[in-house]
N, C-alpha and C positions, 0 to 999 in steps of 0.2 A: 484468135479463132476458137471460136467453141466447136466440140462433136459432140452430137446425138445420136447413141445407138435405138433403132428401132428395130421389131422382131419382123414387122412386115413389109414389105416392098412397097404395097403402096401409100406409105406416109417417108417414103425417100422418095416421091415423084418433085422432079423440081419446083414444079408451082405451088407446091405446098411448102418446100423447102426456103422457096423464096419468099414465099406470104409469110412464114416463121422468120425469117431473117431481119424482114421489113419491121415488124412488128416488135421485134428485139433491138432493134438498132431505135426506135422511137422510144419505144418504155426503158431504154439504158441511156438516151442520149447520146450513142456513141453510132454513129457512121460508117464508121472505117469495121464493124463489128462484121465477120464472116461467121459463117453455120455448114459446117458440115456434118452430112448426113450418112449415116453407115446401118448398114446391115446386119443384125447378128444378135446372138442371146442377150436379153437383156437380166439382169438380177435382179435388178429393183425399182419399184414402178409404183406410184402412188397407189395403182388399183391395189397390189399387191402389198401396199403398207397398209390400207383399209383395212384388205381381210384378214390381216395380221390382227389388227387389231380390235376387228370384232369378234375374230374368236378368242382373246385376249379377255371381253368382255364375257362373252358369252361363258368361257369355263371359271370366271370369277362368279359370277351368279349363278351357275350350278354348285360352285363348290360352298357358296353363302347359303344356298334353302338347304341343301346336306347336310350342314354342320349347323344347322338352327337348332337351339335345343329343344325347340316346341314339336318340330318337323320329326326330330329323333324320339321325342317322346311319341308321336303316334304313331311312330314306324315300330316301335318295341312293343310298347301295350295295345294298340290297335289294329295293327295287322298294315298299317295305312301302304302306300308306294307310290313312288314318286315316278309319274309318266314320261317315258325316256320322247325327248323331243315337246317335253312340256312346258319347260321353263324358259323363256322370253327374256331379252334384256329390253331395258326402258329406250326408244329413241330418244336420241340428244342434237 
């Protein structure tokens, strides 16, 4: 038996629950495979490993133009400043 916690009610509706069962017992080969479906906080959620991890990205590439010694140099003798909400990480 598997459980799935979910936060919303409606993705414990049965015929979703069933269409997920279906679909689990084909890509596992295993038949006899039950899904049960429950209600409740969840902690950890692929959407939620994402934005882990783009802001993972995102404070590695503020912290990379910061510490660039070109960036420091024109931030001391130039007056220069770095625009908060300016620096982008690259799509991958």
């Amino acid at each position: 038996m598997w459980t799935l916690r979910v936060e919303r009610e409606s993705l414990s509706q049965p015929a979703a629950r069933d269409k997920l069962q279906t679909a689990l017992q084909a890509a596992l080969g295993d038949a006899a495979l039950t899904l049960n479906v429950e209600i409740g906080p969840v902690s950890d959620t692929p959407a939620r490993r994402n934005a882990a991890a783009l802001t993972e990205r995102q404070n590695a590439a503020e912290a990379l133009v910061q510490n660039d010694p070109f960036v420091q140099d024109m931030i001391r003798n130039w007056g220069a400043r770095i625009v908060p909400g300016s620096i982008k990480t690259l799509s991958t």
